[in-house]
C-alpha positions as a Markdown table, in Angstrom:
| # | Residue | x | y | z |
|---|---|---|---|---|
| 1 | Unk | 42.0 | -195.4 | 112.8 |
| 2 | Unk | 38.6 | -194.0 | 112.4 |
| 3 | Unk | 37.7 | -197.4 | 110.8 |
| 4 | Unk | 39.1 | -199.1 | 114.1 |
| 5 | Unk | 37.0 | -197.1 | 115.9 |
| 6 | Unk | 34.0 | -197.5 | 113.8 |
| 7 | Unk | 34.1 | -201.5 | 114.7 |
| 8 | Unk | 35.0 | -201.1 | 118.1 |
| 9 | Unk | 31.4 | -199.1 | 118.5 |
| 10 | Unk | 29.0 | -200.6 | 116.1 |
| 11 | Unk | 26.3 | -201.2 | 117.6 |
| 12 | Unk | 24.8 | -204.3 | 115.7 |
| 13 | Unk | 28.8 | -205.9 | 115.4 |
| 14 | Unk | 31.2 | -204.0 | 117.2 |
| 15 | Unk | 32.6 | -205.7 | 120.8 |
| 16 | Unk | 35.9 | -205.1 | 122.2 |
| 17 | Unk | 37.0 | -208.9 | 121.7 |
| 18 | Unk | 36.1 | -208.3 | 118.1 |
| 19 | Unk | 38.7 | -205.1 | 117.6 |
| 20 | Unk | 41.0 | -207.5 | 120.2 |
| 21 | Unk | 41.0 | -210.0 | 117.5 |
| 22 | Unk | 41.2 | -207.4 | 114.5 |
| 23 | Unk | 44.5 | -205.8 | 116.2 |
| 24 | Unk | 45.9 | -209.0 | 116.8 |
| 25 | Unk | 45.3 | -209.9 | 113.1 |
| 26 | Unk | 46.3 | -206.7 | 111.8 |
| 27 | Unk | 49.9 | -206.9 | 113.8 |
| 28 | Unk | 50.5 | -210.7 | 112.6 |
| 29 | Unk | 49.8 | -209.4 | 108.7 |
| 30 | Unk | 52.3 | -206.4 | 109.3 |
| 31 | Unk | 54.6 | -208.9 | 111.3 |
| 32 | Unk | 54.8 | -211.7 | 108.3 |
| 33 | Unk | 55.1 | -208.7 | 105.5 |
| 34 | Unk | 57.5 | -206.5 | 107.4 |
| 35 | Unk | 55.4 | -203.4 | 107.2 |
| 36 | Unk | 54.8 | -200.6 | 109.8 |
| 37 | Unk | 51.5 | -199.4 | 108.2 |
| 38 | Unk | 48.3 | -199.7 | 108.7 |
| 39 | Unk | 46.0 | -199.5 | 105.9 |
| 40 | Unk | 42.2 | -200.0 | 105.1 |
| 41 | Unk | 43.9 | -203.4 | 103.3 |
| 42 | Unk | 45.5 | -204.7 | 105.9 |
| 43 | Unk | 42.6 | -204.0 | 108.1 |
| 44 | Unk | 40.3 | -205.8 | 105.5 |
| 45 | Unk | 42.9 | -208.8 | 105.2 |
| 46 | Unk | 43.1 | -209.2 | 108.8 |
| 47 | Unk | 39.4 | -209.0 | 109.1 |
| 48 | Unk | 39.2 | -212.0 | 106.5 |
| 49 | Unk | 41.0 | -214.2 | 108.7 |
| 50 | Unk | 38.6 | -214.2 | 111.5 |
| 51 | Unk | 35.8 | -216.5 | 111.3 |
| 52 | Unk | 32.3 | -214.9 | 113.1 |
């Protein structure tokens, strides 16, 4: 959570669409794998996936 939160309010990167996008990502990983947990992995996968 507290690395969620970290994006959502950097000041240099962080924008709401950007953790809208993140989320998004994050539940589609935990979708496909069947998992109910979000960790600092998934987060970093999800992150991967976007293109800035």
């Amino acid at each position: 959570m507290a690395e969620m939160v970290s994006r959502a309010n950097n000041r240099q990167s962080g924008c709401f669409r950007l953790l809208d996008r993140t989320l998004s990502n994050v539940l589609r990983i935990l979708k496909q794998k069947g998992g109910t947990r979000i960790t600092m992995k998934v987060v970093s996968e999800a992150s991967s996936m976007m293109m800035l």
